[in-house]
N, C-alpha and C positions, 0 to 999 in steps of 0.2 A: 269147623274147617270146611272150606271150598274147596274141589277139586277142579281147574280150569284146562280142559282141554280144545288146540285150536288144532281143526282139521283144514290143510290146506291142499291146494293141488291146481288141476284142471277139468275143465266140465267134461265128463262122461266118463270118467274115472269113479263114482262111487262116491265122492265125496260126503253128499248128502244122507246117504242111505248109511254108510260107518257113523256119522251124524247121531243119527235117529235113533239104531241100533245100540250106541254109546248112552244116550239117554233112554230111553224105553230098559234099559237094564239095570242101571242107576235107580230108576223108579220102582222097578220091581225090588229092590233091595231098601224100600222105606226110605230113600234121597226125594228132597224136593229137587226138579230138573228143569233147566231151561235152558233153549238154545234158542241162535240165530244163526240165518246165512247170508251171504251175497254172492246171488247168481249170476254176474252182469255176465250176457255177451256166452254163458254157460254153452249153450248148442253149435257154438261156432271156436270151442278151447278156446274161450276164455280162458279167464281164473276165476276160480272159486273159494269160499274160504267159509266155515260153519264153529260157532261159537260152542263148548258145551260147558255149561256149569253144571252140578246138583253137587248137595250139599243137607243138612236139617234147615237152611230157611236160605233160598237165594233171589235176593230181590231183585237184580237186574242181568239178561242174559249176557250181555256186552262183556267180553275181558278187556282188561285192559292193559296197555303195553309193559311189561316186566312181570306180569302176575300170573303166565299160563304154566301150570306145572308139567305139560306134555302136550309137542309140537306133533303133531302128524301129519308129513309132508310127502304125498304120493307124489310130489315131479318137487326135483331138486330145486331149481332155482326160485321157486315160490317157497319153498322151507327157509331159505336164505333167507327172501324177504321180509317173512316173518315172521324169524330167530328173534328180534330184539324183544316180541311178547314172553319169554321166557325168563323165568324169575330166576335167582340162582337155585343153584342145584336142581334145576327142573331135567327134563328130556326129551332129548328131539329123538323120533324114528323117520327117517327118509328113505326112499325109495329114489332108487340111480335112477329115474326114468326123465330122462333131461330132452323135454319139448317146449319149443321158441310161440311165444305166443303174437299175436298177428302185432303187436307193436315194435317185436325184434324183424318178424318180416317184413314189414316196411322198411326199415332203415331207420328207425326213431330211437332203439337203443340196442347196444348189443348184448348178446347172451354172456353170461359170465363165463371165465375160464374153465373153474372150480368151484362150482356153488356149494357142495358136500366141503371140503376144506376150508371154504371160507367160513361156514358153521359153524365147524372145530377150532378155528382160528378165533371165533368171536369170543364160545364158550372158555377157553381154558380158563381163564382169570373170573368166571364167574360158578364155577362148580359144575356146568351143564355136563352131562352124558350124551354124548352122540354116539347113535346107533345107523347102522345103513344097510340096506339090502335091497338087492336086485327083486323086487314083486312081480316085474313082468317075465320074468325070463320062468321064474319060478311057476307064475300063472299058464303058461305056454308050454311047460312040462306036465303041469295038469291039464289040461286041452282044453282051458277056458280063458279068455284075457278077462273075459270080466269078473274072475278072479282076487284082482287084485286087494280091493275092500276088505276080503276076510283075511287075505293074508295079513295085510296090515295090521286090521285088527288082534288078531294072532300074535302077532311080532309086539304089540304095543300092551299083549294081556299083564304079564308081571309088573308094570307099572302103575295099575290102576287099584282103586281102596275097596274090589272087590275080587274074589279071586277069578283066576282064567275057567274055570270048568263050570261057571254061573254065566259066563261071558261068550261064551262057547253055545252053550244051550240055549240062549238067548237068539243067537245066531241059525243055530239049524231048526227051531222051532220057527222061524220066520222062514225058511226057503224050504221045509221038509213040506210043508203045507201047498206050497206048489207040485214039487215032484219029490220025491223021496229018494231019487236017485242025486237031485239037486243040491236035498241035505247030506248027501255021504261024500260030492266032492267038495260039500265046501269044511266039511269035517278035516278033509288033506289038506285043505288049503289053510285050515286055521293053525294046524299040526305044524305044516312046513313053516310056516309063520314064524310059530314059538321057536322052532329050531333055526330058523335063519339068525332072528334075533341074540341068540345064544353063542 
């Protein structure tokens, strides 16, 4: 078995680094891993979007449309987008955090009404779970926005084919090594996570 997770969002939200973290812990648990991204436009909120497979053999990083078992959507209306990559009974977690990317700014298309409802609306008839929470507001009670990554991650642990507290440590061993106070908030963050998700 593969486990397919697609992280989506916008540039400077963390994307890539929930990414890597997703993988890099995968590996440590005996998974062969491989990911892609596409950064276009990333520096300027773009949209961003990061592939993760592992698995015992995974030969190509790419998912593909109907096969990701768990959607990680930090800004709504790119979770919407791409909702149809979800296989049934997979899982989306989205974060409310609803910003217009520079082609609704121009006038080229408009932002959706309800991007989270329309998820829901996709899913019934195919088994998916939608899950949603607010990561920024949550990051902003912890006094970080950049934040939101571990919360995520946090919020999306009980989904994954390894457990949350391998996932966790995986996490503050990468930011306790900068500051040690860095790994104790992102300890809250990944806590508040699991609890929002709940």
């Amino acid at each position: 078995m593969t486990t397919n997770i697609l992280v989506v969002g916008i540039g400077g939200q963390g994307i890539m680094t929930a990414a890597e973290i997703l993988a890099q812990t995968a590996v440590a648990q005996g998974f062969e891993a491989k990911k892609t991204e596409v950064a276009g436009m990333s520096q300027r909120g773009g949209v961003v979007s990061s592939h993760v497979r592992f698995g015992k053999q995974v030969l190509s990083p790419e998912i593909a449309p109907g096969e990701a078992d768990v959607l990680l959507g930090f800004e709504a209306a790119e979770a919407m987008r791409w909702s149809h990559y979800l296989r049934p009974n997979g899982v989306a977690m989205i974060n409310h955090l609803r910003l217009a990317p520079p082609i609704v700014s121009l006038g080229l298309f408009d932002y959706p009404a309800d991007p989270i409802a329309s998820v829901r609306d996709s899913a019934l008839d195919r088994g998916i779970t939608v899950r949603d929470l607010d990561a920024g507001e949550i990051a902003r009670e912890l006094g970080d926005i950049r934040l939101v990554n571990t919360i995520m991650l946090g919020a999306i642990s009980g989904h994954l084919p390894f457990s949350a507290e391998i996932l966790e440590e995986n996490i503050l061993n990468r930011f306790s090594a900068k500051d040690p106070e860095i790994g104790e908030i992102n300890a809250k963050a990944f806590a508040r996570g699991q609890e929002a998700a709940r």
